[in-house]
C-alpha positions as CSV (number, residue, x, y, z in Angstrom):
1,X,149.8,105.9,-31.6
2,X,152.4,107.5,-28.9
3,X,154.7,105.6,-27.3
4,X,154.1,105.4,-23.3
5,X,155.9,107.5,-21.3
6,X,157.9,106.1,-18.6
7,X,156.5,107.6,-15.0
8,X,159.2,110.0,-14.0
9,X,160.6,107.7,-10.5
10,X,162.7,111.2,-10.2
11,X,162.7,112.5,-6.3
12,X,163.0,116.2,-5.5
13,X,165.8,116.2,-8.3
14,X,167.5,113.1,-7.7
15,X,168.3,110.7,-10.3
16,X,167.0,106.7,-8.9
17,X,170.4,105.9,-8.8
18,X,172.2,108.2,-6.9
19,X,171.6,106.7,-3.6
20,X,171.9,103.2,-4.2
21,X,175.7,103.9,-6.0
22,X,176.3,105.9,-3.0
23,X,175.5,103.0,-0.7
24,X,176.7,100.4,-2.7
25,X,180.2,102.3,-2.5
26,X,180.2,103.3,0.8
27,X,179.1,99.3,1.7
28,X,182.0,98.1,0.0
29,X,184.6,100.8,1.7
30,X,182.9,99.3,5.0
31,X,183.8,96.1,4.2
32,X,187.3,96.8,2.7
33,X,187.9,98.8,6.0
34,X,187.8,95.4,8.2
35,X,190.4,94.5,6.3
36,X,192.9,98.0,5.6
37,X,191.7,99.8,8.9
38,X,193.4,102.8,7.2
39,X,189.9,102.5,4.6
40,X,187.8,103.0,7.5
41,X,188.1,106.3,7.6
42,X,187.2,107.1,3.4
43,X,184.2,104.7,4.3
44,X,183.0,107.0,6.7
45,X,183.7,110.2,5.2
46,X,182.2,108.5,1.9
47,X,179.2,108.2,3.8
48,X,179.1,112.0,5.0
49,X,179.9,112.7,1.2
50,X,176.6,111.4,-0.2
51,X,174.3,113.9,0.7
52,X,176.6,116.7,-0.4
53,X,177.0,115.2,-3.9
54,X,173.5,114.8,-3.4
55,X,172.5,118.3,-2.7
56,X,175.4,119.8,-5.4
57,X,173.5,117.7,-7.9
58,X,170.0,119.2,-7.2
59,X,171.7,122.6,-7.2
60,X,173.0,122.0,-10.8
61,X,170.4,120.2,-12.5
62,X,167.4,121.6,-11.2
63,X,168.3,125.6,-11.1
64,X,166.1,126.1,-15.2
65,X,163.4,123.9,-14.2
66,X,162.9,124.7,-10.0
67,X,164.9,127.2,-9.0
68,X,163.1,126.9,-5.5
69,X,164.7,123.4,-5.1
70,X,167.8,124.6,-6.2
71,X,167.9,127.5,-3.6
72,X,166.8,125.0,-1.0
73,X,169.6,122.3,-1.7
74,X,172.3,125.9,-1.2
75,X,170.9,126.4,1.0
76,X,171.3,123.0,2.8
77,X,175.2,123.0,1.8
78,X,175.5,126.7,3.5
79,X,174.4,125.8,6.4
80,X,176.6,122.7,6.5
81,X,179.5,125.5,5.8
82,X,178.4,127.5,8.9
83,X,178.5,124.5,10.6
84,X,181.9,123.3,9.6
85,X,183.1,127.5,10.3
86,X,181.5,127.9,13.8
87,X,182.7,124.2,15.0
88,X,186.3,125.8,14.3
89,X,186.0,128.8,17.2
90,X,184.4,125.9,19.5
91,X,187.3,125.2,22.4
92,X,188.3,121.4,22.7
């Protein structure tokens, strides 16, 4: 007899717990930020950071066993670098 497997909960690369850590974190920076208004502005960038760690993760783990989602999530985080490069010539 075989042991059952446990269904693989894994989406598109992610491990389940990625996201909720992520907003668990970035709830309790919101909250400290009422508080230390100085906070606020980790809490926010926290929140911006999430999907990058996000799509570094997929990028790592994934490239030997999907190297299409691996090129997609480098995708993602070049085009967030052009982004980042062309808001930089844009006046005001």
């Amino acid at each position: 007899m075989t042991p059952e497997k446990k269904p693989d909960t894994e989406l598109a690369g992610l491990p389940e717990w990625l996201y909720p850590l992520g907003f668990w974190v970035a709830v309790g920076l919101l909250a400290l930020g009422v508080l230390f208004p100085r906070l606020a502005a980790l809490a926010v960038g926290w929140v911006g950071l999430v999907p990058v760690l996000a799509a570094v993760w997929v990028a790592v783990t994934a490239w030997n066993r999907d190297r299409r989602l691996s090129v997609a999530a480098l995708s993602a985080l070049a085009g967030l670098v052009v982004v980042f490069v062309v808001k930089e010539f844009l006046p005001g």
